[in-house]
Every structure is written in structure tokens, then in C-alpha cells.
SERO-4910 file (N, C-alpha, C, O; in steps of 0.05 Angstrom, whole numbers):
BEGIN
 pado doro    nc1    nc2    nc3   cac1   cac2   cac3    cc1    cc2    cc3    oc1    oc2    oc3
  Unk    A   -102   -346   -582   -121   -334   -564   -120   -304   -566   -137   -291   -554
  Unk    A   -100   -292   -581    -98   -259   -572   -108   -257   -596   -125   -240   -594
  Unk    A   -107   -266   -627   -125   -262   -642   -155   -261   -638   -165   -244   -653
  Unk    A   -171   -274   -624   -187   -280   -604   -197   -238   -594   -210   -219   -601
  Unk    A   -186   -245   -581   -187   -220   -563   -181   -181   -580   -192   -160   -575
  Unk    A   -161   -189   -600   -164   -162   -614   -188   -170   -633   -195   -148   -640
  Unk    A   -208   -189   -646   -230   -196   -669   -247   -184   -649   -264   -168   -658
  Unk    A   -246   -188   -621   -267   -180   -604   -269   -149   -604   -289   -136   -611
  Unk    A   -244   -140   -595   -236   -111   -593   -249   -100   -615   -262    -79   -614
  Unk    A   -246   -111   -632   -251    -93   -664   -276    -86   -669   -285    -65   -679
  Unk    A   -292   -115   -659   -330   -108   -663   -337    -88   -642   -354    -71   -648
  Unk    A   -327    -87   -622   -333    -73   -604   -336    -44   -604   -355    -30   -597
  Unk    A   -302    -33   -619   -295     -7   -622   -322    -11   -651   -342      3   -648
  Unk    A   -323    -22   -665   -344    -12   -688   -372    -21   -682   -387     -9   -698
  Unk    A   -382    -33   -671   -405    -44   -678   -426    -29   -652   -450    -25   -654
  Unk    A   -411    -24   -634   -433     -9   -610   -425     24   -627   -431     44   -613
  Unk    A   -420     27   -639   -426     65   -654   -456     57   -664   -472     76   -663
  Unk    A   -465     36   -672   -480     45   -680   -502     40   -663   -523     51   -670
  Unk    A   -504     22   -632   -527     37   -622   -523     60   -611   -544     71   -605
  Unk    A   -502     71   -604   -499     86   -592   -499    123   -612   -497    145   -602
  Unk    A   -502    116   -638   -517    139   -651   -550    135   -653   -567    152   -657
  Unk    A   -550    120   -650   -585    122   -650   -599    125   -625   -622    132   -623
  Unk    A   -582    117   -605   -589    127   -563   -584    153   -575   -605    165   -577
  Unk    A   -563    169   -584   -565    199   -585   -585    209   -600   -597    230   -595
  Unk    A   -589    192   -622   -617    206   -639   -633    219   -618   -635    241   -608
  Unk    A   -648    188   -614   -667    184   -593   -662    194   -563   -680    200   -547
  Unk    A   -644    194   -562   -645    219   -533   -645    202   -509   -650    212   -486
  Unk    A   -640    175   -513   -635    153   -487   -606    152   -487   -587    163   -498
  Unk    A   -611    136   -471   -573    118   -469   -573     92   -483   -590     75   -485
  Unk    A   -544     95   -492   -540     65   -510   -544     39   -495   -552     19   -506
  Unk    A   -539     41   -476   -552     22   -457   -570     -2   -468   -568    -25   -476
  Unk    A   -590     18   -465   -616      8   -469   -615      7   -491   -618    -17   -496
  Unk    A   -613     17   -509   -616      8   -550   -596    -15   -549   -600    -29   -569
  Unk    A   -574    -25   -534   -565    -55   -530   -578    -71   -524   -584    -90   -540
  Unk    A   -585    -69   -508   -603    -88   -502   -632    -95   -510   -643   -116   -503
  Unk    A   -641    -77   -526   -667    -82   -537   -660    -95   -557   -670   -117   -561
  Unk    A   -644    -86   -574   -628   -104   -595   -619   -134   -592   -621   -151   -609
  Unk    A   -605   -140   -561   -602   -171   -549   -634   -187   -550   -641   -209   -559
  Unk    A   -652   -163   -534   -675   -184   -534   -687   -192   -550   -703   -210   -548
  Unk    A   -680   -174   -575   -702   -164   -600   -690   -201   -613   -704   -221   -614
  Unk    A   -659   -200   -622   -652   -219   -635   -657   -249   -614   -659   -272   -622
  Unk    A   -657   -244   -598   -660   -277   -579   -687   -287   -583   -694   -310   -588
  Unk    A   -706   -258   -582   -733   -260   -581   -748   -279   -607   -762   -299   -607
  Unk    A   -736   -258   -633   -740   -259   -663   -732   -288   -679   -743   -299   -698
  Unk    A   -701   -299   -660   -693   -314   -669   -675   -305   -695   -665   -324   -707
  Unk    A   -670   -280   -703   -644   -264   -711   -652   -241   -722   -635   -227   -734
  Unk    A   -678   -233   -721   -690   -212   -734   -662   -184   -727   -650   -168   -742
  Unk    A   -663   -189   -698   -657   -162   -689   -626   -159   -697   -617   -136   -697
  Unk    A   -611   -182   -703   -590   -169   -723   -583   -169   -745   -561   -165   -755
  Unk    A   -605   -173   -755   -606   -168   -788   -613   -137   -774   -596   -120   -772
  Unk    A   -634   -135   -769   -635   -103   -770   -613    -81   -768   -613    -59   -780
  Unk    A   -587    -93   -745   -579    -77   -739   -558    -79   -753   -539    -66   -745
  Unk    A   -556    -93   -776   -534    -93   -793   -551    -80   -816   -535    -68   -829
  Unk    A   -571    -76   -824   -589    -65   -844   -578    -33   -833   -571    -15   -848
  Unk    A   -580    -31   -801   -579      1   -793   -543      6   -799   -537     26   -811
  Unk    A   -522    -10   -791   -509     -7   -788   -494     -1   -823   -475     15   -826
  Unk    A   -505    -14   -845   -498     -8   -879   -509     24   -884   -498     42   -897
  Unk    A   -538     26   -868   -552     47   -877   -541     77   -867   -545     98   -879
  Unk    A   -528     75   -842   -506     96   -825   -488     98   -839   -484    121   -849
  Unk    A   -470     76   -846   -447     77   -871   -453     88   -889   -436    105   -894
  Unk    A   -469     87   -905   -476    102   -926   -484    129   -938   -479    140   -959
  Unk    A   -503    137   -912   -510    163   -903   -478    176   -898   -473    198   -907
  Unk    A   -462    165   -887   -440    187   -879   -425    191   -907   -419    212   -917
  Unk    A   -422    167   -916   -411    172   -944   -422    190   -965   -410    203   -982
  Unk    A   -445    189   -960   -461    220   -971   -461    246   -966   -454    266   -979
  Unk    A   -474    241   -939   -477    266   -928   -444    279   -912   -439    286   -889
  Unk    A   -428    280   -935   -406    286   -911   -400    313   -919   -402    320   -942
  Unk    A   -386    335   -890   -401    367   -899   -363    370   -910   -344    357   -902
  Unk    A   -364    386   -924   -353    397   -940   -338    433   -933   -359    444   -925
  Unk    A   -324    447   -932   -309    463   -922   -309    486   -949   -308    510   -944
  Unk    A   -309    477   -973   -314    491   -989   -329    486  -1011   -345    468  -1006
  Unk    A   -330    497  -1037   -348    471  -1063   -332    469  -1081   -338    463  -1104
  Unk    A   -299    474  -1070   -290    463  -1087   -270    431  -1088   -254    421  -1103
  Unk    A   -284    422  -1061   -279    405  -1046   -290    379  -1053   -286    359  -1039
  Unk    A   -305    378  -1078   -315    355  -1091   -302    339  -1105   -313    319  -1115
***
């Protein structure tokens, strides 16, 4: 059961960053980008987390790119 409970922990600490960078994009609260996402996928029938795993690869990847650098010799 406590395996249970840290698998939970783990989505949690990772998987709400990512609405919760796009409520900051967007200038709402993550709140609500939760929940549009719950209704989106209940609604869709799983649309809405494919998407948010489409957003959540596409965030990953962007950081792995865009990550700032301190000098140029830092490559």
C-alpha cells in the first residue's frame, strides 16, 4: 500500500508542473487548466490526456533546448 501512495506522490510532484506552467503562461490559475483538462478527457473520452502528455513531452523538450547558459563556453 505505501508503494501505492509514493507512485501517487511522484505523478503529482511531476505531472501538475505542467498545468501549472501553462496557468502561468496564460495568466490564470492552475486550478482551472486542471480541470479543463479532467473535463476535456471525460468529455473526449481521452483526448484530453493524450494532449496533455503531447504538452507535457513538448515542455520536456523545449527545456532541454532552450536551457540558458552562463557562458559559450558552456556547450
Amino acid at each position: 500500500m505505501n508503494s501505492i501512495y509514493k507512485l501517487l506522490l511522484f505523478f503529482q510532484k511531476r505531472g501538475y508542473y505542467v498545468c501549472q506552467r501553462i496557468a502561468d503562461k496564460l495568466g490564470i490559475r492552475a486550478k482551472v487548466v486542471r480541470t479543463s483538462f479532467m473535463y476535456l478527457t471525460f468529455v473526449t473520452l481521452g483526448f484530453g490526456f493524450a494532449l496533455y502528455l503531447f504538452l507535457a513531452f513538448w515542455m520536456r523538450i523545449k527545456d532541454l533546448i532552450y536551457t540558458k547558459r552562463s557562458s559559450v563556453f558552456d556547450l
